[in-house]
Each structure stands twice: as structure tokens, then as C-alpha cells.
N, CA, C and O atoms as a Maestro MAE file, in Angstrom:
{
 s_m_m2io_version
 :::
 2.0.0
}

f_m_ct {
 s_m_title
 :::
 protein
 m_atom[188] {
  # First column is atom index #
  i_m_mmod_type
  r_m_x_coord
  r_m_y_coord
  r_m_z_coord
  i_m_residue_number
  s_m_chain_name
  s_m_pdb_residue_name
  s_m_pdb_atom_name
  i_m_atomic_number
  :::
  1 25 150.721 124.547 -178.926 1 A "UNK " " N  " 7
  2 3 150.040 123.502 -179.682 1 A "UNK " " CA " 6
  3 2 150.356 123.613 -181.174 1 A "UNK " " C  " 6
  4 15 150.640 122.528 -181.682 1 A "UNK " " O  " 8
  5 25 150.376 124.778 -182.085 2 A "UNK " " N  " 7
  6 3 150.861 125.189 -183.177 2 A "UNK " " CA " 6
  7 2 151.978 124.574 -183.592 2 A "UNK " " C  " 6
  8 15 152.185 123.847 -184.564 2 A "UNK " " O  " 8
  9 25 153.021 125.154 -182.297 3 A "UNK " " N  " 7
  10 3 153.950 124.890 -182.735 3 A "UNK " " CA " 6
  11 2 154.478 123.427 -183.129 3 A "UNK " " C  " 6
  12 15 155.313 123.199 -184.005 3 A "UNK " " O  " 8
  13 25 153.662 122.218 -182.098 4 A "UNK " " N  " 7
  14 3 154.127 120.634 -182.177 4 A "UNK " " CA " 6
  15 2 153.358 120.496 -183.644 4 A "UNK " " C  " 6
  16 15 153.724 119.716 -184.524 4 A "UNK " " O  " 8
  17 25 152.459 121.211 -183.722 5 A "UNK " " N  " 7
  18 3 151.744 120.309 -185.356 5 A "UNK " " CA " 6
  19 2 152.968 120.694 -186.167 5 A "UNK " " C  " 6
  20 15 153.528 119.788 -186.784 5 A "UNK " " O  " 8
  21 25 153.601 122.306 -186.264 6 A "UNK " " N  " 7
  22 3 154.415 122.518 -187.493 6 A "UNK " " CA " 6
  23 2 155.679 121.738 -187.242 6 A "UNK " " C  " 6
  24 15 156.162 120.921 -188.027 6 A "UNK " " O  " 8
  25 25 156.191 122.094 -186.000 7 A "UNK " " N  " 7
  26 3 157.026 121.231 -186.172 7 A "UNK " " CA " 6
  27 2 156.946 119.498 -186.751 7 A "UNK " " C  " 6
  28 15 157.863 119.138 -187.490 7 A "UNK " " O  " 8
  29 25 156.292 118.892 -186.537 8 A "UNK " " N  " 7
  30 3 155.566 117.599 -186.948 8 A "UNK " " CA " 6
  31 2 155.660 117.711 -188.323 8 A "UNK " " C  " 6
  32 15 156.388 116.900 -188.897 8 A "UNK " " O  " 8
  33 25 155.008 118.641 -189.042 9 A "UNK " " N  " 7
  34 3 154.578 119.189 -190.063 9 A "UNK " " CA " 6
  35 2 155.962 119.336 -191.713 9 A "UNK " " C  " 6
  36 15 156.076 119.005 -192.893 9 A "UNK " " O  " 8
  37 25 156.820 120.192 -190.408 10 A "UNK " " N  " 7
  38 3 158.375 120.346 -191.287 10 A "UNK " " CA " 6
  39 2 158.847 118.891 -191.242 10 A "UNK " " C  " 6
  40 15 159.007 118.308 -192.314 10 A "UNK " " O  " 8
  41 25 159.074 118.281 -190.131 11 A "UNK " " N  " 7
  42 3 159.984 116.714 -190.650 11 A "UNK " " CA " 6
  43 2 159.464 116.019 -191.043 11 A "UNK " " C  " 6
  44 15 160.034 114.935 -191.167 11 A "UNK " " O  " 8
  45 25 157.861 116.150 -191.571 12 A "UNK " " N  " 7
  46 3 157.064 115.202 -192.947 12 A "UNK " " CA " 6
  47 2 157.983 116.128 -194.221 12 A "UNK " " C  " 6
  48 15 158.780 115.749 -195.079 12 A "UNK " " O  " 8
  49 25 157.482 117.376 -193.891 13 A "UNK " " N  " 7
  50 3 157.892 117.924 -195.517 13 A "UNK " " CA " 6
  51 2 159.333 117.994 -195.940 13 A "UNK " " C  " 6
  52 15 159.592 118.125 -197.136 13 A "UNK " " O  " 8
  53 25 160.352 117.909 -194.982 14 A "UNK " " N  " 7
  54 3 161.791 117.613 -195.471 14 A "UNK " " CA " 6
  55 2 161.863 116.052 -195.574 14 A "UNK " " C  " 6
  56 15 162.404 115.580 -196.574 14 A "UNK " " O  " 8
  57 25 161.446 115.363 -194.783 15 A "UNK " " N  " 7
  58 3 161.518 113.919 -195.384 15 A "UNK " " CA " 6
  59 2 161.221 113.639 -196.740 15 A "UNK " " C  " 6
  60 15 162.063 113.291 -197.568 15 A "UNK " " O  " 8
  61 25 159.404 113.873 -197.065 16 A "UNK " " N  " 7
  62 3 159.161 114.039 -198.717 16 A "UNK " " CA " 6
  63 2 160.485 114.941 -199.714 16 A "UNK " " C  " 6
  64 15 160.789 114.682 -200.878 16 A "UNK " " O  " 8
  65 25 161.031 115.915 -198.918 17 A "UNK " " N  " 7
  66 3 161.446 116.224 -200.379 17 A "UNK " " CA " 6
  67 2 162.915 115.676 -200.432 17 A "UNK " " C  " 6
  68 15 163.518 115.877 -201.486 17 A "UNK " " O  " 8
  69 25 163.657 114.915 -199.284 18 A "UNK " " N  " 7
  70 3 164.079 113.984 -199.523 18 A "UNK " " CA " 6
  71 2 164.278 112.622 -200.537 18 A "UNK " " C  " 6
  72 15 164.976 112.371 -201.519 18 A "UNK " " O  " 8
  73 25 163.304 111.924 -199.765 19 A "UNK " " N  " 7
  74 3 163.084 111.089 -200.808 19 A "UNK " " CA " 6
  75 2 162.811 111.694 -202.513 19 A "UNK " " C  " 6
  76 15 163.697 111.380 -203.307 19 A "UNK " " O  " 8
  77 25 161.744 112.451 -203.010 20 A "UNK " " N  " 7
  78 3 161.780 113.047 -204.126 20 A "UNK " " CA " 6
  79 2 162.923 113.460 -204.717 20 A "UNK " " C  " 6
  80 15 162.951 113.314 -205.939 20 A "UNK " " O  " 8
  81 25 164.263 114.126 -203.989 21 A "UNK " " N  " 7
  82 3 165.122 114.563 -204.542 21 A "UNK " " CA " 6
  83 2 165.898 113.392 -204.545 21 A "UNK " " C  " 6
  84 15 166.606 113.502 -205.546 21 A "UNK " " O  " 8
  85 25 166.118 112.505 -204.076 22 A "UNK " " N  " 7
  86 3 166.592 111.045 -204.344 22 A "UNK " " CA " 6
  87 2 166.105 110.157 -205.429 22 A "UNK " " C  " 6
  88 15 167.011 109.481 -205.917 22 A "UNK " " O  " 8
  89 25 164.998 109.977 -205.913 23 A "UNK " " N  " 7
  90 3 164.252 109.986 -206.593 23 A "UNK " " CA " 6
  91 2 164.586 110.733 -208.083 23 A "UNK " " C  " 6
  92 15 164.925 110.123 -209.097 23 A "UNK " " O  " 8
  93 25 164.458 111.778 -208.001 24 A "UNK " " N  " 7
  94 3 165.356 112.261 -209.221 24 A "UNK " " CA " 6
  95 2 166.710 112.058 -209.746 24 A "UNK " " C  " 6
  96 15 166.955 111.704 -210.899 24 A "UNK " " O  " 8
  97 25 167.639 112.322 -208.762 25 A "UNK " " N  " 7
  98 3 168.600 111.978 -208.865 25 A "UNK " " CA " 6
  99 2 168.658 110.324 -209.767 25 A "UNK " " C  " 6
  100 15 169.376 110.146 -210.752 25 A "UNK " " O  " 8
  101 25 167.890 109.425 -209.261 26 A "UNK " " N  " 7
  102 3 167.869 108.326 -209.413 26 A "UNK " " CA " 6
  103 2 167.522 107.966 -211.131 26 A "UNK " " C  " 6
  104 15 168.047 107.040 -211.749 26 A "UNK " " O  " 8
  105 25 166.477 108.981 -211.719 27 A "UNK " " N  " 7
  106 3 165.641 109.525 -212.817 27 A "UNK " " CA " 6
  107 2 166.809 109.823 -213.905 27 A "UNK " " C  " 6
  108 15 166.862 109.565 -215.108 27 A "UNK " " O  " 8
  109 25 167.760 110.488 -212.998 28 A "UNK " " N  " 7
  110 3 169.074 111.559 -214.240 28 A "UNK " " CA " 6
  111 2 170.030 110.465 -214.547 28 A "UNK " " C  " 6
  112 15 170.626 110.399 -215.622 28 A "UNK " " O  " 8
  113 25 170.165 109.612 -213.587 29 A "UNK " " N  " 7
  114 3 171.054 108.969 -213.637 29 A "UNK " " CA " 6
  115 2 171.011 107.607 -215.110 29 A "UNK " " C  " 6
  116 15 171.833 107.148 -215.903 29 A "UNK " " O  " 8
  117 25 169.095 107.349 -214.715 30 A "UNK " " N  " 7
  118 3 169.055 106.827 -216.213 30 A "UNK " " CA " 6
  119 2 168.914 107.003 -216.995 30 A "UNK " " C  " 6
  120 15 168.932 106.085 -217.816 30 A "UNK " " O  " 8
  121 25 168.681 108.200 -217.356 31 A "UNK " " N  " 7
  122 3 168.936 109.002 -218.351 31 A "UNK " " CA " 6
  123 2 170.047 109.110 -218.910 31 A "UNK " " C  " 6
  124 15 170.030 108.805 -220.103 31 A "UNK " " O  " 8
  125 25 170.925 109.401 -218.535 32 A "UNK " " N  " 7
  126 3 172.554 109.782 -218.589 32 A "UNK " " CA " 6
  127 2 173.001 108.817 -219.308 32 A "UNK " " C  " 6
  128 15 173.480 108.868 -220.441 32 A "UNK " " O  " 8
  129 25 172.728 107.342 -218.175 33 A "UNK " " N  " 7
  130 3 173.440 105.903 -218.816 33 A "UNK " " CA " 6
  131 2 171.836 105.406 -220.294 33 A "UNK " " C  " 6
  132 15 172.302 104.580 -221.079 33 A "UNK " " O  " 8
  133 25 170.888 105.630 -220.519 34 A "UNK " " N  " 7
  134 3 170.321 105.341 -222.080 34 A "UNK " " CA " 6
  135 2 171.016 106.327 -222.710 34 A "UNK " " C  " 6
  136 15 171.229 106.032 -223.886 34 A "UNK " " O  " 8
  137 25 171.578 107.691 -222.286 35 A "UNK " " N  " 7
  138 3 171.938 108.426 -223.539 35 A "UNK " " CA " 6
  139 2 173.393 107.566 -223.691 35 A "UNK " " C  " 6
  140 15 173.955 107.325 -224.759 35 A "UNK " " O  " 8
  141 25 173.888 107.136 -222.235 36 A "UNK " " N  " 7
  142 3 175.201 107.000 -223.511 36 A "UNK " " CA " 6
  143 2 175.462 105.695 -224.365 36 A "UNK " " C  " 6
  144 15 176.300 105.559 -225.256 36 A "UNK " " O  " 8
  145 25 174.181 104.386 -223.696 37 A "UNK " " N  " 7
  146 3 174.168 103.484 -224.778 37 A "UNK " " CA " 6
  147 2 173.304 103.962 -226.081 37 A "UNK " " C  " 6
  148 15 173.479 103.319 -227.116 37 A "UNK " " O  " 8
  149 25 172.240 105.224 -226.092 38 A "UNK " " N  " 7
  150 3 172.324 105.819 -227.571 38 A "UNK " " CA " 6
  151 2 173.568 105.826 -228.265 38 A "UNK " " C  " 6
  152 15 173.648 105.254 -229.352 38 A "UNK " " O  " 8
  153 25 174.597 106.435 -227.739 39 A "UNK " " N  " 7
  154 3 175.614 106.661 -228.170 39 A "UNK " " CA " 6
  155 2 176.706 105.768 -228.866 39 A "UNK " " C  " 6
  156 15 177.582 105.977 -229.705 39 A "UNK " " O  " 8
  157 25 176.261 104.662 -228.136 40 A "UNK " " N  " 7
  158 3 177.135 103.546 -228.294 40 A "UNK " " CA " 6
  159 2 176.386 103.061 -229.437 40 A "UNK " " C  " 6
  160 15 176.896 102.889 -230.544 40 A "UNK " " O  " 8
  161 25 175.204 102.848 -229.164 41 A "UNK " " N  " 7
  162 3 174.428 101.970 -230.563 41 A "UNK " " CA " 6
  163 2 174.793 102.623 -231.836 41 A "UNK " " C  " 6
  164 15 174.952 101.962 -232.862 41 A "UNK " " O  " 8
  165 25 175.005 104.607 -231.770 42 A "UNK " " N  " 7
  166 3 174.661 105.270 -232.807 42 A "UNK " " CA " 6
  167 2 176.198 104.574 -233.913 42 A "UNK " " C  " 6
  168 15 176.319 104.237 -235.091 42 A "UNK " " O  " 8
  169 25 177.052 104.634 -232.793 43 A "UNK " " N  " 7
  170 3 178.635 104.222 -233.156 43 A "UNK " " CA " 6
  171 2 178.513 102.951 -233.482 43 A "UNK " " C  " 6
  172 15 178.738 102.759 -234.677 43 A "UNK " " O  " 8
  173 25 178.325 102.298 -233.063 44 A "UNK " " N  " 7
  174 3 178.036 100.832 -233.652 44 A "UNK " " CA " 6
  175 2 177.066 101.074 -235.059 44 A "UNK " " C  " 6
  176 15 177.384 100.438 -236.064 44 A "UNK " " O  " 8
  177 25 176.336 101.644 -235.095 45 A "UNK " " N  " 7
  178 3 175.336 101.465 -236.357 45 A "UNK " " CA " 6
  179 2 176.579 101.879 -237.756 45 A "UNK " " C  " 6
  180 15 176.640 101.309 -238.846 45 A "UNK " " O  " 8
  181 25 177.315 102.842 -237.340 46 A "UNK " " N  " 7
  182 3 177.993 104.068 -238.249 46 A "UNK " " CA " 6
  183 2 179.058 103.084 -238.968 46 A "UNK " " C  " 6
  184 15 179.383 103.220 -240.147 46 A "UNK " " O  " 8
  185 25 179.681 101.839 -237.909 47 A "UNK " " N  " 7
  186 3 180.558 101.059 -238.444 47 A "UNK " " CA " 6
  187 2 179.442 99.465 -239.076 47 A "UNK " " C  " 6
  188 15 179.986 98.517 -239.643 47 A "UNK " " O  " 8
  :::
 }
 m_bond[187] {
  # First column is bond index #
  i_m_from
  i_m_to
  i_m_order
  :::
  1 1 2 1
  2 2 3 1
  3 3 4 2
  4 3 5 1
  5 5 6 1
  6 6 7 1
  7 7 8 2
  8 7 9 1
  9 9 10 1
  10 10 11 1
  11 11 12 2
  12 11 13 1
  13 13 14 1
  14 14 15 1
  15 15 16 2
  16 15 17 1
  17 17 18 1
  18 18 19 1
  19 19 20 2
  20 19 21 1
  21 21 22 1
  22 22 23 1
  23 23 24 2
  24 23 25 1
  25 25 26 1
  26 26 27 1
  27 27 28 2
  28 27 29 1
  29 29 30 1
  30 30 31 1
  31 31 32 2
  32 31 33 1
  33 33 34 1
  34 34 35 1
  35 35 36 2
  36 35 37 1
  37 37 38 1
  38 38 39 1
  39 39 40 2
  40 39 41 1
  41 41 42 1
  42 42 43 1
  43 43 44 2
  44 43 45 1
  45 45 46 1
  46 46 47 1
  47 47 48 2
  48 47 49 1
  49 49 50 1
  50 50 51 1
  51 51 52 2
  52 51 53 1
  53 53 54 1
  54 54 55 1
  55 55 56 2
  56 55 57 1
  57 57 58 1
  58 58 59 1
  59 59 60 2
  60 59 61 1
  61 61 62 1
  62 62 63 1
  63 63 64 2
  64 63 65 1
  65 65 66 1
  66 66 67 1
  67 67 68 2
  68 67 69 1
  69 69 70 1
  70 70 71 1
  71 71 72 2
  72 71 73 1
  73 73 74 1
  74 74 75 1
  75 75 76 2
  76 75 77 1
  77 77 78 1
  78 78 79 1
  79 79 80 2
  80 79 81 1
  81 81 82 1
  82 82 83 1
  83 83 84 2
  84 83 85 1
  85 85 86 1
  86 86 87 1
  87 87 88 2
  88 87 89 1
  89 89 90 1
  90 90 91 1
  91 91 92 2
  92 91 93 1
  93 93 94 1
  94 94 95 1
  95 95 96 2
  96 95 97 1
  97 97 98 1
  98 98 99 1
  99 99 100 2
  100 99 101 1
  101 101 102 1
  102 102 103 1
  103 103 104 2
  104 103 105 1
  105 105 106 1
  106 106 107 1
  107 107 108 2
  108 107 109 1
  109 109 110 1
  110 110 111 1
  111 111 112 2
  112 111 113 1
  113 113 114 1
  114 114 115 1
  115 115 116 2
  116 115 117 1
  117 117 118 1
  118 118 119 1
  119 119 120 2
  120 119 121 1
  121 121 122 1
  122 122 123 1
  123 123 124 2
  124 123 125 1
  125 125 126 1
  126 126 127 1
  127 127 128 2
  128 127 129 1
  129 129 130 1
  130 130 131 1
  131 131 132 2
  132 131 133 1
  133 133 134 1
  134 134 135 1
  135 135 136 2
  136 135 137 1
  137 137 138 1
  138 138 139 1
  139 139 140 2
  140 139 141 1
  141 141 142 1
  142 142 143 1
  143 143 144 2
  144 143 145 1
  145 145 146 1
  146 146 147 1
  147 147 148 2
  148 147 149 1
  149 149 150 1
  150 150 151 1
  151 151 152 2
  152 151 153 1
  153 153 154 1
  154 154 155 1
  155 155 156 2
  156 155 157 1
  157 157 158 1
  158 158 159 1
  159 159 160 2
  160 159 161 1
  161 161 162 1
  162 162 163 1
  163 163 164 2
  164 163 165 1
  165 165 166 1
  166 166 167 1
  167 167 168 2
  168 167 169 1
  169 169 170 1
  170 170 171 1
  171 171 172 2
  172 171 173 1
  173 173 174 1
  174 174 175 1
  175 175 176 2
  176 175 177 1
  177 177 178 1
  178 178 179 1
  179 179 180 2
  180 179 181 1
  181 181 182 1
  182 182 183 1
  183 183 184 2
  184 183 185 1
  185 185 186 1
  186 186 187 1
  187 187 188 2
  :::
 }
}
């Protein structure tokens, strides 16, 4: 009986950290692309 709850239990908690780590990924990515239109604006400002 243990065992069906954990098991149950693990493919909730790898699903969540799934999605979450998708999720981040998703987070860095806009990050990455505002830093590099910072970058672009900073260059544009300079000229």
C-alpha cells in the first residue's frame, strides 16, 4: 500500500520539478534577451 502512494507520490514530484525547471529556463532566457537589448540601448545612447 506504501509503496502505490510513493510511487504516485514520485511522478507528482518529478512532474513539478519538471515543469519548474522549464519554467526557469524560460525566466533565464528573458533575462539574457533584456540584458542584451540593455546593451543595445546602452550603444545606441553612446552614439
Amino acid at each position: 500500500m506504501w509503496g502505490v502512494i510513493f510511487f504516485i507520490g514520485a511522478i507528482l514530484y518529478i512532474g513539478y520539478l519538471n515543469t519548474s525547471i522549464r519554467a526557469l529556463k524560460k525566466r533565464v532566457k528573458v533575462l539574457e534577451q533584456d540584458r542584451e537589448n540593455e546593451k543595445h540601448t546602452e550603444v545606441d545612447h553612446f552614439e
